[in-house]
C-alpha positions in Angstrom: 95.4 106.1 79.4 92.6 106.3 76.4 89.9 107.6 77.1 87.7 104.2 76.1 90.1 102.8 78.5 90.0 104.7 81.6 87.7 102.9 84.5 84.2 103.6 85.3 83.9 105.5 88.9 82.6 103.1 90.9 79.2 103.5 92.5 78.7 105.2 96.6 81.0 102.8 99.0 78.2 101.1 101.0 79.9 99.2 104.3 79.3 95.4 103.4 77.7 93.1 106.5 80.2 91.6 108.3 78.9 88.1 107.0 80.3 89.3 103.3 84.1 88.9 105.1 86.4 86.2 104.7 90.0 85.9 106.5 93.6 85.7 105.2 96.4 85.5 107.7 100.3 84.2 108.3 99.7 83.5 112.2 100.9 86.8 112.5 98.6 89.6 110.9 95.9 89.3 109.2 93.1 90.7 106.3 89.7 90.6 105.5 88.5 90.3 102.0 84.9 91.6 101.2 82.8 89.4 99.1 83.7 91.8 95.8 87.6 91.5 96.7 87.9 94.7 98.5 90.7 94.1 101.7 88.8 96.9 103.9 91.2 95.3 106.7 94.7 94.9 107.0 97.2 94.8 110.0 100.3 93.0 108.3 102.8 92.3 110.2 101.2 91.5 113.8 96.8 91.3 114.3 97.3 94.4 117.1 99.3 96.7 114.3 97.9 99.9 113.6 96.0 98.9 110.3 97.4 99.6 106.9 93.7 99.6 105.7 90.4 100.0 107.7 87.6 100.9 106.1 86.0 98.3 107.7 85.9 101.4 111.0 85.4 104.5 108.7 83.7 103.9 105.3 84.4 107.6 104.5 82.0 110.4 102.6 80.8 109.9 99.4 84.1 109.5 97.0 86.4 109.4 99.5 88.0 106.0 100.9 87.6 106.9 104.7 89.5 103.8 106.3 91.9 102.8 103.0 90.8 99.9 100.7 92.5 97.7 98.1 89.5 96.9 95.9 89.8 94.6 93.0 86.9 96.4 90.6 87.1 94.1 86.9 84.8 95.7 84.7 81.0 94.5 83.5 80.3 92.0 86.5 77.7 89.6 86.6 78.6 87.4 88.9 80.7 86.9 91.9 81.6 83.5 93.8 84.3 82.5 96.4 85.3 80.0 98.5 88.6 79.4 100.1 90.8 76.8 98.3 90.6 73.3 100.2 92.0 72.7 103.7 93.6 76.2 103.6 93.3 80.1 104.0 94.4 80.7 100.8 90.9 83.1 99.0 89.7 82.0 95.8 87.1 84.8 94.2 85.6 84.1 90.6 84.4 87.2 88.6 82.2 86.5 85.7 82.5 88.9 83.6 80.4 90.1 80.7 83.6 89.8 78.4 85.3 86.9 80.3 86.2 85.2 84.3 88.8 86.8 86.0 90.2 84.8 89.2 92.1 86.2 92.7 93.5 84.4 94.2 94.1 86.2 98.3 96.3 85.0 100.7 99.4 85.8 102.7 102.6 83.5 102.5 103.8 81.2 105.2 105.4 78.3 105.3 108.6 76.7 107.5 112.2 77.1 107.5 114.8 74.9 106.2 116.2 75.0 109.9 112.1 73.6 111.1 113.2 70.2 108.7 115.6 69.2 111.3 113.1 70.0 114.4 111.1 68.6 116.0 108.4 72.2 116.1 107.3 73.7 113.4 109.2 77.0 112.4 107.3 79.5 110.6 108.4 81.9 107.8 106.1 84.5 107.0 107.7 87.1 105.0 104.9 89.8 106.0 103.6 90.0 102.3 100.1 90.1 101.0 99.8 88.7 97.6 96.1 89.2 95.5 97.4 86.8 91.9 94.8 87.7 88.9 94.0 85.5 86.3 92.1 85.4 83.3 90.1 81.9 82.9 88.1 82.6 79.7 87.6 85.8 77.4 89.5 88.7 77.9 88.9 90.8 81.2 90.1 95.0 81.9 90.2 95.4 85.5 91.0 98.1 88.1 93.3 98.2 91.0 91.8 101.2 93.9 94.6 101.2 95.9 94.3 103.6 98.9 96.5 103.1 102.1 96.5 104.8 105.3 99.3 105.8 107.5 100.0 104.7 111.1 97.4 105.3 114.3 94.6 105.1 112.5 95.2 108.0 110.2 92.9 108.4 107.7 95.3 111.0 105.5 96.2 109.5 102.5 100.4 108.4 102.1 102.5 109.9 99.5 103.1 107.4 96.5 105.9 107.4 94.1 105.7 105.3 91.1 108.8 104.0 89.9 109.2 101.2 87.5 106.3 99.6 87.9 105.8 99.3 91.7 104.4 102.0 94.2 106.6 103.6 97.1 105.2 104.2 100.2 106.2 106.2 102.9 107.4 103.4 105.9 108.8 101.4 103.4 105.4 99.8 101.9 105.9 98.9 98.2 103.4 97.6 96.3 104.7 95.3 93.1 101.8 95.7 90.6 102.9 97.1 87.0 99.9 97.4 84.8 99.1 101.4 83.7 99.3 103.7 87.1 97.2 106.8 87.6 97.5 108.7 90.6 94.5 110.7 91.9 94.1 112.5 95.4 96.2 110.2 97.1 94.7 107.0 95.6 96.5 105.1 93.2 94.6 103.2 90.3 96.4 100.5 88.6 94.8 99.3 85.1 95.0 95.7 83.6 93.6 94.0 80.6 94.2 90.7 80.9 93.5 87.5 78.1 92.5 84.0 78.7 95.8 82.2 80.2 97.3 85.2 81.2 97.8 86.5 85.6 99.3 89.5 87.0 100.5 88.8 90.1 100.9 91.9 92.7 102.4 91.5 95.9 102.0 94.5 98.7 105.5 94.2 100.8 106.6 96.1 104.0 110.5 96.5 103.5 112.8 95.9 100.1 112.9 92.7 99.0 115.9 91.1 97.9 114.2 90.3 94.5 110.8 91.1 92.8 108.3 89.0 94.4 106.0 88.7 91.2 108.5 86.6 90.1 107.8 83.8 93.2 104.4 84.4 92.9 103.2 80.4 91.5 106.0 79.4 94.6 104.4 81.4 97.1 100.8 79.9 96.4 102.4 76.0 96.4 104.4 76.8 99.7 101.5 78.2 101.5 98.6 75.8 100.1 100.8 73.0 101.2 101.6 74.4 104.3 97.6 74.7 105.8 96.6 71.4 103.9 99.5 69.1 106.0 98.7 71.3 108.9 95.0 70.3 108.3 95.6 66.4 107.4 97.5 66.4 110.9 93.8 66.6 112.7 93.2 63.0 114.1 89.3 64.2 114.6 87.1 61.5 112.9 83.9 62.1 114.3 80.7 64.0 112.2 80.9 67.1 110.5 84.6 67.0 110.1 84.4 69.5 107.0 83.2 72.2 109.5 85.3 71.1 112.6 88.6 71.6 110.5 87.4 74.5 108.7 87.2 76.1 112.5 90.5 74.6 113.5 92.4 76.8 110.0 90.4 79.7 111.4 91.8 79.1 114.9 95.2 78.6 113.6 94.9 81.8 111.4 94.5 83.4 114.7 97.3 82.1 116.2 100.6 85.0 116.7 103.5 82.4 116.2 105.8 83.8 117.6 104.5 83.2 120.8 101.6 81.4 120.7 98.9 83.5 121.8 95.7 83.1 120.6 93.6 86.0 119.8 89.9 86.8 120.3 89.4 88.0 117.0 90.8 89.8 114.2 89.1 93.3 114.6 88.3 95.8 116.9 85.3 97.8 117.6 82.8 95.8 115.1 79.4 96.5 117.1 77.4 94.4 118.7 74.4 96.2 118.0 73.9 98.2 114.5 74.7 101.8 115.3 75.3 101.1 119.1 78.5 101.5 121.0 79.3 98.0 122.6 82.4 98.4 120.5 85.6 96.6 121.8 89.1 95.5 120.7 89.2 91.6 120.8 93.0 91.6 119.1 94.6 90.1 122.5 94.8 87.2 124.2 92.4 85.8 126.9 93.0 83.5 129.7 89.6 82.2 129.6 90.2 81.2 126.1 93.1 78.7 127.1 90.9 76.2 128.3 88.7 75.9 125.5 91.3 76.0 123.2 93.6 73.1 124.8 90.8 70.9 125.1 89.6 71.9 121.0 92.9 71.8 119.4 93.9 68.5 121.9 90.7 66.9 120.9 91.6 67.1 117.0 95.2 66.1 117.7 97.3 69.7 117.6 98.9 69.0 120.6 101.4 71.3 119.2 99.8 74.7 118.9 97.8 73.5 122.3 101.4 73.3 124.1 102.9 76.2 122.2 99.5 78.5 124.1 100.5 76.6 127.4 103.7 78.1 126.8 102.6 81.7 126.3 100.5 81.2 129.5 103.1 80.0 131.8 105.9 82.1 130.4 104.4 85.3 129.4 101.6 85.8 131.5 101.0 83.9 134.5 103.7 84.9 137.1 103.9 84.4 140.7 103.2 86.8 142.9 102.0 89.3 140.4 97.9 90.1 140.1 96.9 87.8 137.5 94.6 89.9 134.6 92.0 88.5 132.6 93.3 89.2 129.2 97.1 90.1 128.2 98.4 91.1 124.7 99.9 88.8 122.3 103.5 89.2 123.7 102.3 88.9 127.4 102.0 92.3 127.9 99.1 93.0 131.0 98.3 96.5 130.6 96.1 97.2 127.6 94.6 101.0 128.3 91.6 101.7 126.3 91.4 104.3 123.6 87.9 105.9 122.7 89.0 107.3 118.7 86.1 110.0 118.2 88.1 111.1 115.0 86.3 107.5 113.1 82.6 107.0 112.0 82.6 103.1 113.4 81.2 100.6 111.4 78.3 101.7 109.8 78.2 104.2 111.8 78.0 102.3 114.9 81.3 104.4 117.4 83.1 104.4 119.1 86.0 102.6 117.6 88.1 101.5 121.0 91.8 100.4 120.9 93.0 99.0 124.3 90.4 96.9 126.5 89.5 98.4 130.3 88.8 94.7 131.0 92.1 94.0 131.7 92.0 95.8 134.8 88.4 93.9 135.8 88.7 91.1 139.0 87.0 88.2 137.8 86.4 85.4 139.8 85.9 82.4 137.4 89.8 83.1 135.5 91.5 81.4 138.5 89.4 78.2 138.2 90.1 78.7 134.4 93.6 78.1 135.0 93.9 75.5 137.4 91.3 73.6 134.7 93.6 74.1 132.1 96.2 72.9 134.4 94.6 69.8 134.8 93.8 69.4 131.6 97.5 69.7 130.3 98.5 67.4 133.2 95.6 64.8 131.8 97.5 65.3 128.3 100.5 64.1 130.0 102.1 67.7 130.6 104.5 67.8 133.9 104.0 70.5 136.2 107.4 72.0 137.1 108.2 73.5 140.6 107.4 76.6 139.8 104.3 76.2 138.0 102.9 74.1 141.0 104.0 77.0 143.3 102.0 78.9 141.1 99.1 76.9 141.4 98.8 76.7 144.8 99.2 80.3 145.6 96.1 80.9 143.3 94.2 78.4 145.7 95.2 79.9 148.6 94.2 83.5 146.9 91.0 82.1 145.8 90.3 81.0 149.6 90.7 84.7 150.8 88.7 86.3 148.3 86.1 83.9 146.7 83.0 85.8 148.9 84.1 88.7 147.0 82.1 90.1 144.2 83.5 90.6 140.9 82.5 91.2 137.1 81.9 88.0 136.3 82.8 86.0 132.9 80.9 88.4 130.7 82.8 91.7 131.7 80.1 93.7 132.6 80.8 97.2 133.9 77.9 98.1 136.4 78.5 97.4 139.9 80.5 93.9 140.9 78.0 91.4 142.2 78.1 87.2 143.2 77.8 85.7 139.9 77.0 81.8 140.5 78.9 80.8 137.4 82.1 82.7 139.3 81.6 80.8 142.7 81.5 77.6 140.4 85.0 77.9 139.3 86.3 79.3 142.6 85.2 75.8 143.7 87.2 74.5 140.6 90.2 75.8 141.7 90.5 74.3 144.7 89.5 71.1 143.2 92.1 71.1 140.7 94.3 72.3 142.9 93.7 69.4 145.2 93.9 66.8 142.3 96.9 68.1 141.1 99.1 69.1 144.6 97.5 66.7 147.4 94.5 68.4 149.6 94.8 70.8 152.0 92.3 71.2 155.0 92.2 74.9 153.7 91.2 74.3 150.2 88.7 71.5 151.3 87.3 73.7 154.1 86.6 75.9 151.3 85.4 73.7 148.6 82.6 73.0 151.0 81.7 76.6 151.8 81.3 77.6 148.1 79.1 74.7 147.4 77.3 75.3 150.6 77.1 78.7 149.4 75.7 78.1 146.1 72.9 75.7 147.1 72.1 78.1 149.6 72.0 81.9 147.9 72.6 80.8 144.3 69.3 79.2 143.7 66.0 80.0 143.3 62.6 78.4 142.2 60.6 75.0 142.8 62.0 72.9 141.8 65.2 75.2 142.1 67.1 76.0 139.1 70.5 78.1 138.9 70.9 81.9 138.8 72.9 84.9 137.6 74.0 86.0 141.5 73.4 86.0 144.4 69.8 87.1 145.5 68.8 87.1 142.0 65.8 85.3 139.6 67.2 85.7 136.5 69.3 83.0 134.6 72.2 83.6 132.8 73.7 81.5 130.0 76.9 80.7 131.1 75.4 78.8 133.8 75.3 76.6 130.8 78.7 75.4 131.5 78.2 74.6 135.1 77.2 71.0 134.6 80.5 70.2 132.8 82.8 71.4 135.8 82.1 68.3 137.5 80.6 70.1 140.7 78.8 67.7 142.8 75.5 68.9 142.7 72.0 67.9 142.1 71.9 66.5 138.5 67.8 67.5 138.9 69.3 71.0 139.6 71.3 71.1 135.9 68.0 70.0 134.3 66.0 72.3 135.5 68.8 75.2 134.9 68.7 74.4 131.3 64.5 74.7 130.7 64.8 77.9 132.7 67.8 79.2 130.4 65.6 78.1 127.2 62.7 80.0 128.3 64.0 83.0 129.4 67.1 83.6 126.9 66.7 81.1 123.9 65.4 82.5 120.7 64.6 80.1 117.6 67.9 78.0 118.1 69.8 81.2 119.6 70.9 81.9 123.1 71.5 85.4 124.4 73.8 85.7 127.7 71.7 87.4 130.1 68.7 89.9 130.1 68.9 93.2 132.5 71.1 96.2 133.5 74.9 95.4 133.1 76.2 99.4 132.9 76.1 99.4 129.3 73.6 101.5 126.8 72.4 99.7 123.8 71.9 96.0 123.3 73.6 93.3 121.7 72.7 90.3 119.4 72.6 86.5 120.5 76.1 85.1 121.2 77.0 82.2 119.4 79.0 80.6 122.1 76.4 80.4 124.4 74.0 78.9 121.6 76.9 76.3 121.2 77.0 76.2 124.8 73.4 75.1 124.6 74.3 72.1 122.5 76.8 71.1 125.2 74.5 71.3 128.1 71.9 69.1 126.5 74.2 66.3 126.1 74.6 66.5 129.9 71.1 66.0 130.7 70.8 63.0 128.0 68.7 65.8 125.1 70.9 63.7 122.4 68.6 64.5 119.6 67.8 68.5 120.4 71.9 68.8 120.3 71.9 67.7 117.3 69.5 69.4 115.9 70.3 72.2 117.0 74.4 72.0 116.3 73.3 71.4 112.7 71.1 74.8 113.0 73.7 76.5 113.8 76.0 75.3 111.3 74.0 76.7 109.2 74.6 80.1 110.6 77.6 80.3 109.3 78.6 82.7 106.1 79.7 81.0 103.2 83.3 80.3 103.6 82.7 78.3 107.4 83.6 81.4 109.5 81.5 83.0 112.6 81.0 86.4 114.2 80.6 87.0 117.9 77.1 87.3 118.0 74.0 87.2 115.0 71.4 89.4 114.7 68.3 87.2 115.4 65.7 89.0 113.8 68.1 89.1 110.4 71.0 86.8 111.1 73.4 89.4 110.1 76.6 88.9 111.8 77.5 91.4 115.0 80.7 92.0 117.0 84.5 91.1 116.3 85.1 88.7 113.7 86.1 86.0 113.0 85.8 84.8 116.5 87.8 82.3 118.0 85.6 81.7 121.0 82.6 80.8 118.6 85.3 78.2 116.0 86.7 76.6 119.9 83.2 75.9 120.5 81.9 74.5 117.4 85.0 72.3 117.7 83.7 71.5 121.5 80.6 70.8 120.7 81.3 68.4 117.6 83.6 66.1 119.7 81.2 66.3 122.4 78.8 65.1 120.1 80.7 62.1 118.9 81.9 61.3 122.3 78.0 60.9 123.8 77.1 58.8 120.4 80.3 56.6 122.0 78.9 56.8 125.8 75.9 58.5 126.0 75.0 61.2 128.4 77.6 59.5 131.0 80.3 60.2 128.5 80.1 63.9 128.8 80.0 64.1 132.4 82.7 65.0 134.9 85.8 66.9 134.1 87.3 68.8 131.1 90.3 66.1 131.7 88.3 63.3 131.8 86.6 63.7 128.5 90.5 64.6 126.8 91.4 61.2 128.0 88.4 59.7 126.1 88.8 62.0 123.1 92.5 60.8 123.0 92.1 57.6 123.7 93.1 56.8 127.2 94.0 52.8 126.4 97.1 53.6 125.0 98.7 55.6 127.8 98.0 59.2 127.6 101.8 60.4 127.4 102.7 57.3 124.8 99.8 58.1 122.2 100.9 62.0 122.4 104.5 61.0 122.2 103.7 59.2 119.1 101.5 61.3 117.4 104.5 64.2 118.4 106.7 62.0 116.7 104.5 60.7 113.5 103.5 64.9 112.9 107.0 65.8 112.6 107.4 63.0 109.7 104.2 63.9 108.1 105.1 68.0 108.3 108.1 68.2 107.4 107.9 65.1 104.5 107.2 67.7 101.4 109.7 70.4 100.4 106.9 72.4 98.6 106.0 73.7 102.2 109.6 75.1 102.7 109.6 79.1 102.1 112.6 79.8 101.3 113.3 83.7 100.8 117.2 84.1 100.4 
């Protein structure tokens, strides 16, 4: 390589905020792409893989790569601008350059199966590829490759790279398809381009021999996968407000969706802090329980009854079996033990370790999961689901285990790990399980004996104030903001009682348009930012007490939190809003999605719309006049037309 040719080092690596991320998946790994095109993430053939690149965890010292990066570094940039092509998660990021405008295009190819044409589900094909197409719009542009991978467990040695003919051979079988001049220097390769007006390079990064060069599929591969999110994304029947948002969420959500079974994961990441430089680090790549809920009543409420059945599916097949202990969170094939690995041997972000792979949650009792799943039960059964034999017997074992052990103390919703104590938002859904139970089996003088015990309970120890207002637990003063969900469980309590809740939870937790979940001890060091699901939560809970105009206001607040492709963090930094914990976050996109067709449903009904039952507002959402099962049966029927109507959304790799 000339001398006048060879690239300029580029300056000290400085960790971007987690806002400067964006996300490109195949509903079975995934990446994240910094705002100057370096993937500092990558887990490519399934979200819990050990990660092919994670800088993101371990920036590294000064000129070293820590984690592994692929960094896209064109030279003489002046600008930089991104956004993700429409109705998919396919990255577009401009580079204006001082001698032209380069443009990469990001993503990872899926699309169906010839086989899916003749189906009446949608078959995936996702090769396992990450493709990063450069393209020079105007000018003439020289840009630089940094291509530094990492071996498996988290190893931050450099592999061994052979370059032959164009491509790089890695040990594991990794190949990556780039051409272009290749230097090789300390275990990093860097691959040099100059590229004119009209001209791309494609490069593809591949996991086992192909059967052909995939640069030479490269314009396929973007057609196939654009069309495949856009008719996913025209399926949504949601026709409410802010439906650029709401279906922005939904592509997130379905990014974070493993196909192959349907499991829905927290988030993309582990171990990105809650706190800058604390250790409230944890690994959110699995697959909740609590989370089925939400996301059956989100994905049912835009019309995906699909992907909603497909997590029912993973639930009653994969996790939920009877007579076993049921755990909070499993892994994305169903797996229930998930030990928890502290790695000292990695800085953290920003410095902010430990970096955790496993989750010790999985082995926490908590109470309000049980009433999670006879709610979701209810919910699918609203949907027009049948409950088989066994999933009934299932059912009604959890009511009768709920009966013996509802006065017991447990963790509570937000995992804490200090001692278990009574957590009023935990008794509420013990009482949801037996009332589910009872709407879905018949009563039983044993689940309506104890209905009435757990309400009598809660009026009696799980109040406090005058006039009396909702706490944590037990004996306790303080609020807590899942109590923000109460109201929408369709307990029969005190509407004067929710009011008052929600002006306790605003003065004591809410922060500008923020909500944090709880103040006080909970056995962790550090603190944590405000969760954005509980500021969504906050929306929610004013429609229930008839606040129409704070929800809004405040829903359109928050939607300004987000970073500049539509995608959420955990939590936000309220003193900065910078973005803290895992990301993106699937809790946060199911409750923007809530929240939006909670919106739209009170501007139908008012404040009475939004009362009662996660089932009873599905029905409304769906549109109960038509027959539940018909309109689904139709809309099952009318999907698989639409889907599978365009050829361009066939990958076809043979």
């Amino acid at each position: 390589m000339p001398p006048e040719s060879r690239p300029v080092e580029p300056p000290p690596y400085v960790q971007p905020p987690i806002e400067d991320y964006a996300i490109i998946g195949d509903c079975h790994g995934a990446a994240l792409v910094s705002r100057a095109g370096a993937i500092d993430w990558l887990a490519l053939l399934r979200f819990d893989d050990d990660p092919t690149f994670f800088r993101l965890l371990d920036g590294g010292e000064r000129g070293d790569l820590g984690g592994g990066a692929w960094e896209i570094l064109p030279d003489g940039v002046k600008e930089v601008h991104r956004a993700y092509l429409d109705r998919t998660n396919v990255l577009h990021t401009t580079f204006v350059c001082e001698t032209g405008v380069l443009e990469v295009t990001d993503f990872m190819p899926v699309g169906r199966t010839r086989e899916a044409a003749v189906h009446d589900y949608v078959d995936l094909n996702a090769p396992g590829w990450l493709v990063r197409r450069l393209a020079c719009t105007k000018g003439r542009v020289a840009v630089t490759s940094r291509f530094s991978p990492r071996g498996p467990g988290f190893s931050k040695e450099a592999l061994n790279m052979v370059v032959e003919d164009g491509r790089i051979a890695l040990r594991g079988g990794l190949m990556l398809w780039c051409g272009g001049e290749i230097e090789m220097r300390e275990g990093t390769a860097l691959v040099r381009h100059e590229i004119a007006e009209g001209e791309s390079v494609p490069t593809v990064l591949t996991h086992v021999m192909p059967l052909f060069d995939p640069r030479e599929r490269v314009e396929e591969l973007v057609a196939v996968t654009c069309a495949f999110w856009r008719e996913w994304a025209a399926y949504t029947r949601y026709r409410g407000p802010y439906a650029e948002q709401v279906v922005r969420s939904a592509l997130a959500l379905k990014c974070l969706t493993y196909a192959p079974t349907g499991a829905l994961v927290a988030a993309a990441t582990t171990s990105l802090p809650e706190e800058l430089g604390g250790s409230r680090n944890w690994d959110y790549r699995f697959s909740w329980l609590r989370d089925s809920c939400f996301a059956l009543f989100s994905l049912s409420a835009l019309g995906y009854s699909g992907e909603a059945a497909r997590f029912s599916e993973f639930l009653t097949r994969r996790c939920l079996r009877e007579g076993s202990t049921m755990r909070i969170v499993y892994g994305i094939d169903g797996q229930p033990f998930l030990p928890e690995v502290t790695r000292g041997d990695l800085a953290g972000y920003r410095g902010a370790g430990p970096v955790r792979t496993g989750n010790e949650a999985a082995e926490q009792r908590q109470l309000d999961v049980f009433g999670e799943v006879l709610d979701w039960a209810d919910l699918r059964h609203a949907l027009g689901a049948d409950l088989g034999p066994d999933e009934k017997a299932l059912m009604a074992s959890i009511a009768d285990h709920v009966c013996l052990t509802w006065e017991l103390p447990d963790q509570g919703l937000w995992e804490m790990r200090s001692g278990p104590q009574d957590f009023v938002q935990g008794k509420a859904m013990a009482w949801v399980t037996l009332d589910r139970a009872a709407k879905l089996l018949g009563d039983r003088p044993l689940w309506a004996e104890n209905r009435d015990l757990i309400l009598d309970a809660i009026r009696e120890k799980g109040t406090a104030g005058d006039p009396p207002y909702l706490t944590q637990s037990f004996g306790n003063e303080a609020v807590d903001a899942a109590l923000l969900q109460v109201p929408l469980l369709g307990l029969p309590l005190d509407p004067a009682l929710f009011e008052e809740t929600v002006r306790r939870i605003e003065a004591d937790l809410k922060v500008g348009d923020l909500v944090f979940r709880y103040k006080g001890e909970d056995g962790l060091t550090g603190g944590e930012g405000a969760f954005m699901i509980t500021s969504f939560w906050l929306v929610e809970a004013y429609l229930t007490v008839g606040r129409g105009d704070e929800a809004r206001a405040l829903f359109e607040s928050l939607l300004a939190r987000a970073n500049d492709v539509g995608l959420y963090a955990e939590e936000i930094d309220p003193k900065t809003g910078g973005f803290l914990g895992n990301f993106p976050q699937a809790f946060t996109h199911l409750s923007l999605i809530s929240s939006a067709a909670l919106l739209h449903l009170y501007e139908i009904g008012g404040a009475e719309a939004i009362r009662g039952t996660n089932a009873d507002r599905a029905r409304s959402l769906v549109g109960a006049t038509q027959g539940v099962k018909a309109l689904l049966y139709a809309l099952a029927r009318n999907r698989s037309v639409k889907l599978f109507s365009s050829k361009a959304s066939v990958l076809a790799l043979g």
